[in-house]
NUVOKOL-920041 format. One line per 3 residues: for each residue x, y, z of C-alpha. Coordinates in Angstrom, 3 decimals, decimal comma, always signed. Example, Ala and Ser with C-alpha at 12.3 -4.5 7.8 and 13.67 -1.06 7.14 Angstrom:
BEGIN
+12,300/-4,500/+7,800  +13,670/-1,060/+7,140
! end
This chain:
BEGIN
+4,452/+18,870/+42,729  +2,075/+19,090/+39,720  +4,899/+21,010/+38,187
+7,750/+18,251/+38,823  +5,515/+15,586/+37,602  +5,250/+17,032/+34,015
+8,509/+17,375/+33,961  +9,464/+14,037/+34,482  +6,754/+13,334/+32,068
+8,739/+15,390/+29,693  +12,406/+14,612/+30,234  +12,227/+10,455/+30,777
+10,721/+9,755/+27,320  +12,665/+12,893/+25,465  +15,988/+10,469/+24,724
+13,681/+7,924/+23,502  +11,508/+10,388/+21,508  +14,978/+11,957/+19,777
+15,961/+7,977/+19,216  +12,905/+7,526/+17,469  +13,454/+10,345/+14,596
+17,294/+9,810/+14,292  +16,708/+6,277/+13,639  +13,988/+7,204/+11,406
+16,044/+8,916/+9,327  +18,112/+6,630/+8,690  +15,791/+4,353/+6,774
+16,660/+4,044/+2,911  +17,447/+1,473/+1,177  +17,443/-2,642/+1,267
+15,294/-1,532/+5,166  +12,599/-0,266/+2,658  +11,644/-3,491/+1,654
+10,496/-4,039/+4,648  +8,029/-0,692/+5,063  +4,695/-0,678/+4,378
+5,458/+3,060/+2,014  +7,022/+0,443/-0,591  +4,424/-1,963/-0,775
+1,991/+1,377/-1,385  +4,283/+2,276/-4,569  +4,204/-0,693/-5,508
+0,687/-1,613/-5,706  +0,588/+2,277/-7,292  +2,762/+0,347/-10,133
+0,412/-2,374/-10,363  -2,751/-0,023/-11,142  -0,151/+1,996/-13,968
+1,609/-0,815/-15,440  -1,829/-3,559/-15,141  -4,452/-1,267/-15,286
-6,607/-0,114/-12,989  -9,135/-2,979/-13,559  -6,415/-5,466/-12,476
-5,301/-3,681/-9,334  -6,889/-7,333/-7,021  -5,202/-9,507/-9,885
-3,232/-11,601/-8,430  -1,001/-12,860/-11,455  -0,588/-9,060/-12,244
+0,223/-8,602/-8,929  +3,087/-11,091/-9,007  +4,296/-9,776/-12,069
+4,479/-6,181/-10,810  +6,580/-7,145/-8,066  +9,054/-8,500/-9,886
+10,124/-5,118/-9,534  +10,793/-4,522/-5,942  +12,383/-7,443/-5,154
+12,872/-8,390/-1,585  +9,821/-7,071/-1,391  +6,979/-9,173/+0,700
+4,287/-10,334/-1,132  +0,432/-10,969/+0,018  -2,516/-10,540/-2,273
-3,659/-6,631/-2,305  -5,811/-5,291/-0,045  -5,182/-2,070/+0,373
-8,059/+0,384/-1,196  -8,282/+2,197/-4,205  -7,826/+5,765/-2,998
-4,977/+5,193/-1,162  -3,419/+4,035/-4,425  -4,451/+7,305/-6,090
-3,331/+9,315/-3,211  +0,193/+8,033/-3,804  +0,438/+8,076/-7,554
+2,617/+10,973/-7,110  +5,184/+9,359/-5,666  +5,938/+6,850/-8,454
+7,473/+9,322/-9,683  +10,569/+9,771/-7,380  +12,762/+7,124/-6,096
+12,523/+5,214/-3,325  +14,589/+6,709/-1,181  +13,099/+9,947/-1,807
+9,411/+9,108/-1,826  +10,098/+7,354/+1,164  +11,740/+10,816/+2,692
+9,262/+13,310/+1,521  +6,338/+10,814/+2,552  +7,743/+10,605/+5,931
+7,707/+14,266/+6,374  +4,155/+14,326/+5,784  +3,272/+11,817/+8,524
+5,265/+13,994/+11,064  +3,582/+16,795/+10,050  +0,201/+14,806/+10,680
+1,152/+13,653/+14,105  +2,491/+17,012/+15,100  -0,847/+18,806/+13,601
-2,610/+16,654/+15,888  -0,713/+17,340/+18,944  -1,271/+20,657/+18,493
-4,927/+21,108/+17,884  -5,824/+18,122/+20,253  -3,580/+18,291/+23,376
-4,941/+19,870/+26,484  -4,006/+21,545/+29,372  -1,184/+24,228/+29,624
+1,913/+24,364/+27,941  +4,162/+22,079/+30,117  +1,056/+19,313/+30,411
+0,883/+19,489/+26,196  +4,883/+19,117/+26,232  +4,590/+16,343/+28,326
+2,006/+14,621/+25,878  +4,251/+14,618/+23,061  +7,777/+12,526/+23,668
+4,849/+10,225/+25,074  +3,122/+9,577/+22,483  +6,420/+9,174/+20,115
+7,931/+6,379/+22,039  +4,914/+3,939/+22,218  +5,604/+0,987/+20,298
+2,640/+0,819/+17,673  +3,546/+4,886/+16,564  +7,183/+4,124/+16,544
+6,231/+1,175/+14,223  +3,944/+3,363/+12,134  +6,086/+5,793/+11,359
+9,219/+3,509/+10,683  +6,944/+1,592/+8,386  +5,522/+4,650/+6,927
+1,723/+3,588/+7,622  -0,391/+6,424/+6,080  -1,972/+6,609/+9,718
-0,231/+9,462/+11,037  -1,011/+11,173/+7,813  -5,034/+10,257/+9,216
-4,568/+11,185/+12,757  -3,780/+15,147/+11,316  -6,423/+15,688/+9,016
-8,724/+13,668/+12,098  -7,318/+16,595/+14,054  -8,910/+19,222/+11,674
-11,369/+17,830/+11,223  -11,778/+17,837/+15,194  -10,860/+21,818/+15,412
-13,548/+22,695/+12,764  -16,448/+21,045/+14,461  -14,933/+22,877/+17,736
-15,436/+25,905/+16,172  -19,263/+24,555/+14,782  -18,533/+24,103/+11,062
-19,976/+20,230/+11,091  -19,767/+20,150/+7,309  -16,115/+21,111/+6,843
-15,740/+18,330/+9,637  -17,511/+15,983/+7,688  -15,882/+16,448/+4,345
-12,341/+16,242/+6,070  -13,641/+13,141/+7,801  -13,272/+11,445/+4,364
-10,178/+11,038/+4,906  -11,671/+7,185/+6,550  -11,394/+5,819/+3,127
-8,147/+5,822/+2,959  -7,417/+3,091/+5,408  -11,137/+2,490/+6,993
-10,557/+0,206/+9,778  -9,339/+2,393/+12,655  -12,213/+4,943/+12,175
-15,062/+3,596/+10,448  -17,139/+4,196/+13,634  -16,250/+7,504/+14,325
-19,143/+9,434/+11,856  -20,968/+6,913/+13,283  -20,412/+7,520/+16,718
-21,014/+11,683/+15,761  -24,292/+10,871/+13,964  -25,921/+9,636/+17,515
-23,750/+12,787/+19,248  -26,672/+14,675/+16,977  -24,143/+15,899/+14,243
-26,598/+15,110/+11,727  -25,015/+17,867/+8,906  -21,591/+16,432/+9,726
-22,571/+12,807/+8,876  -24,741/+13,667/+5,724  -21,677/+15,754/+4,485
-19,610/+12,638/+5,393  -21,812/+10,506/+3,337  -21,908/+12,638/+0,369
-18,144/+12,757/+0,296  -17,477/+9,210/+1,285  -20,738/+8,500/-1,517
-18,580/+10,779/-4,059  -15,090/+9,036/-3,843  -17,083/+5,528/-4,395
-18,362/+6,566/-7,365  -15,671/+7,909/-8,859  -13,458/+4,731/-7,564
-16,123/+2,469/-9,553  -15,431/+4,705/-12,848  -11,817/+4,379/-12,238
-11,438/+0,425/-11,320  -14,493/-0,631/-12,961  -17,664/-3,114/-11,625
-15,300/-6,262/-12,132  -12,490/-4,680/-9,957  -15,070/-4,085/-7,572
-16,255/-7,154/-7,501  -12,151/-8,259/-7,013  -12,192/-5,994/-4,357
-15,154/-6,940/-1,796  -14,136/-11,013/-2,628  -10,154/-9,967/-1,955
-11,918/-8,385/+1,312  -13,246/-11,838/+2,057  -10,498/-13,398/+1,821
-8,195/-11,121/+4,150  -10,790/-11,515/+7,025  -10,935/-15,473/+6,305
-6,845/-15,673/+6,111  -5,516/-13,431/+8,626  -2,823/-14,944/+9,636
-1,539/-14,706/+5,618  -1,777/-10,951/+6,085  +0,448/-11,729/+9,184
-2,292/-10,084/+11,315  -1,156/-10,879/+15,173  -3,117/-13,129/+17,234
-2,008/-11,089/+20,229  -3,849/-7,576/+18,701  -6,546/-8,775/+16,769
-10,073/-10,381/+18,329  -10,715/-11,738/+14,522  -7,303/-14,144/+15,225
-9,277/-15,588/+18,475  -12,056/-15,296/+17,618  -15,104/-16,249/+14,160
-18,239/-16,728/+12,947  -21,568/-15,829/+16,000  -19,007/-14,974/+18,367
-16,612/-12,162/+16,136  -20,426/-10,258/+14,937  -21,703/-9,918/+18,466
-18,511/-8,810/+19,302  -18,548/-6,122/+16,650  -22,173/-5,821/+17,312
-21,080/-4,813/+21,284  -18,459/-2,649/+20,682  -20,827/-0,451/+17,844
-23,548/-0,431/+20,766  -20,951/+0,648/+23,634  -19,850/+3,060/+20,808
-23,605/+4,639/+20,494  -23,966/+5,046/+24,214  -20,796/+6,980/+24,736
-21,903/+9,221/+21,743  -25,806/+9,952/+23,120  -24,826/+10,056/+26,842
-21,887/+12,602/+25,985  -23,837/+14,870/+22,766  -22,333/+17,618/+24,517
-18,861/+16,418/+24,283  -18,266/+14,987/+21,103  -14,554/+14,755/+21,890
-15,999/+11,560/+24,019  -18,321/+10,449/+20,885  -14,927/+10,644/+18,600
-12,458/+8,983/+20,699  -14,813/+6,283/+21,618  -15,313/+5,965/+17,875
-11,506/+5,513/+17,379  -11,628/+3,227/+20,456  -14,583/+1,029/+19,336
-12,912/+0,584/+15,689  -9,878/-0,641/+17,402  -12,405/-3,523/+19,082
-14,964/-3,794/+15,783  -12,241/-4,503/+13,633  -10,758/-8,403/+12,829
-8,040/-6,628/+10,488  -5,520/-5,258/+12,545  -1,915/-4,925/+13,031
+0,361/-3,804/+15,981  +0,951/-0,104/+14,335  -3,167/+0,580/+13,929
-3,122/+1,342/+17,980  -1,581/+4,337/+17,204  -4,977/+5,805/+16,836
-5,453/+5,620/+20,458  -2,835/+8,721/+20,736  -5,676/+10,871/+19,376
-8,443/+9,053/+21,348  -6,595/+9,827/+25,120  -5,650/+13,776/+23,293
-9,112/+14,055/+23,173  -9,957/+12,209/+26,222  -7,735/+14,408/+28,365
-9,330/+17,564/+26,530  -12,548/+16,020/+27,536  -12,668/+15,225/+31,109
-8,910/+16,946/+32,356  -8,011/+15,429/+35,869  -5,514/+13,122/+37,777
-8,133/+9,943/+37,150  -7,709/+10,418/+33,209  -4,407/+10,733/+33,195
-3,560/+7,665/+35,221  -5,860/+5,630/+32,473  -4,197/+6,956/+29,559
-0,910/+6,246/+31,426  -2,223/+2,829/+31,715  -2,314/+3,113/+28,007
+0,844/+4,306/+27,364  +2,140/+1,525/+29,570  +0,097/-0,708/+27,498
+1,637/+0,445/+24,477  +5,120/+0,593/+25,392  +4,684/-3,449/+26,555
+3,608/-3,974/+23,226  +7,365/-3,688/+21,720  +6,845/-7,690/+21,017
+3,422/-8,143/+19,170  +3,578/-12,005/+20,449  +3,537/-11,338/+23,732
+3,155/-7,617/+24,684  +0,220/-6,847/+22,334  -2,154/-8,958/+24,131
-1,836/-5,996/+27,211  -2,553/-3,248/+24,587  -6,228/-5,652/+23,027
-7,098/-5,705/+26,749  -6,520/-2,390/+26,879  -9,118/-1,577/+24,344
-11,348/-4,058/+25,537  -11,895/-2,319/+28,830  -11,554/+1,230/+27,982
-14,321/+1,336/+25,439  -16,935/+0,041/+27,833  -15,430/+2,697/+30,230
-15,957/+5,639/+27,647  -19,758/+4,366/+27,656  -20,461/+4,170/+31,397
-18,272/+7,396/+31,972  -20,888/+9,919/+33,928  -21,847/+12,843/+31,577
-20,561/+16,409/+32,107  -22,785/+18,171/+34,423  -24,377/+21,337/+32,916
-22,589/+24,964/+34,310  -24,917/+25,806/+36,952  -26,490/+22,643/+37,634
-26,976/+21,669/+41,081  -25,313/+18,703/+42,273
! end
């Protein structure tokens, strides 16, 4: 039976999966206007051709885009490292870039399914046409969201504190500043799992890149920085952030920080009640940035792939895997952000406080 299951598992969501990828590759292009990879070089152009300093201008910014037209425009938010980070690729055309980029987020997502899937070969087979015909990866990928490219070096850095080397964890958990919002919490979350070298190591490295950001962008591109921050949480619906996905479209002021407040403190309990299974600690610190965050769009739930890997890793059984199918359900309803994504938000919403009252491993041995 068990056997059959998987295999259904498998086959249904393999046409979809293959779908996925073929249509993927055909995206070059006028469609490239519309990915997220294009707005990347772009603002990469901004910081070459405006200087650094000017990378939150937003006269500079309109100027720059003069380039790309078609192209949509909203004032930059995107952070300074991720701009570095794809410096290379101003370099190569569009088409190209957007190729050779692409292959590096499948190679993330794939790196992932292999170091965090569970169970035996046919139940990690099963996991993976899953996970590539939910809505928000599908998105991701299509849009070429440097996520995927986060979810594989968040799978490292996952195997190396499996294997106890908390500072190689740490440093590869840099990879947060990048795009922060969809894992902010999770060196929190490890810090009160008792990983203190991981989260000093963290800190250092995160600590490192900010300094060397200020020498590159300077104190007054900062300062245009942190305000253009402001802004993008005060004007969400500008940055076409969906009311359906986001608790910072329904939500302001008292209410949104003791929301945020809640989800860090449902975060923290998961963490200390499960210091023995950080897999728990780091997927409800995916889950609880999810929640925490105001600034979010349809694709950022792709981080909940990792979260139910690890999940399933964690506490293996038929009860897990009907919640994470609730998930994947949740996902796949979410094909119309209007509408659908409000089943994915509740999703979230109840799952995180589930990770914190979820009953601790019992110790080998222990009597029951």
């Amino acid at each position: 039976m068990r056997r059959k299951l998987l295999l259904a598992l498998f086959a249904v969501p393999l046409p979809g999966a293959l779908w996925v990828l073929w249509k993927w590759s055909q995206h070059h292009g006028a469609l490239l206007n519309r990915a997220d990879y294009t707005l990347y070089i772009a603002t990469a152009r901004l910081a070459l051709d405006e200087g650094w300093h000017h990378l939150y201008d937003i006269e500079a910014q309109r100027r720059v885009w003069q380039q790309f037209p078609g192209l949509r425009f909203w004032p930059n938010v995107y952070t300074p490292t991720l701009t570095v980070f794809v410096l290379p690729f101003t370099q190569l055309s569009l088409d190209l870039g957007y190729a050779l980029w692409c292959t590096l987020l499948l190679a993330g997502l794939l790196l992932a399914w292999w170091l965090l899937a569970g169970g035996d070969w046919p139940a990690r087979l099963a996991q993976l046409p899953l996970a590539l015909v939910t809505w928000p990866v599908v998105s991701g990928l299509w849009l070429g969201q440097v996520l995927a490219l986060q979810i594989g070096v968040f799978a490292l850095a996952c195997h190396a504190l499996r294997q106890g080397r908390e500072r190689t964890a740490g440093a590869l958990l840099a990879v947060v500043v990048l795009k922060p919002q969809g894992m902010l919490l999770v060196p929190l979350a490890l810090l009160a799992a008792g990983k203190t070298r991981l989260f000093t190591t963290w800190a250092l490295c995160v600590a490192l890149i900010g300094a060397a950001t200020l020498a590159l962008i300077g104190f007054d591109g900062a300062l245009a920085y942190l305000h253009r921050l402001d802004y993008a949480q005060s004007h969400l619906a500008e940055y076409v952030v969906p009311w359906t996905v986001s608790l910072g479209r329904r939500f302001e002021g008292v209410q949104l920080r003791l929301i945020e407040l809640g989800a860090v403190a449902a975060v923290l309990v998961a963490a200390v009640r499960h210091r023995d299974q950080p897999e728990v600690a780091m997927a409800a610190g995916l889950v609880g940035s999810l929640v925490a965050s105001p600034y979010l769009h349809l694709e950022d739930f792709m981080l909940l792939v990792p979260a139910g890997w690890l999940l399933l890793r964690a506490a293996p059984g038929p009860a897990t895997a009907a919640v994470l199918l609730l998930g994947v359900a949740a996902m796949a309803a979410s094909v119309n952000d209007r509408v659908g994504g409000r089943w994915i938000l509740l999703y979230v919403c109840l799952l995180l406080p589930a990770l914190a009252a979820l009953p601790p491993r019992r110790p080998a041995g222990a009597n029951p």
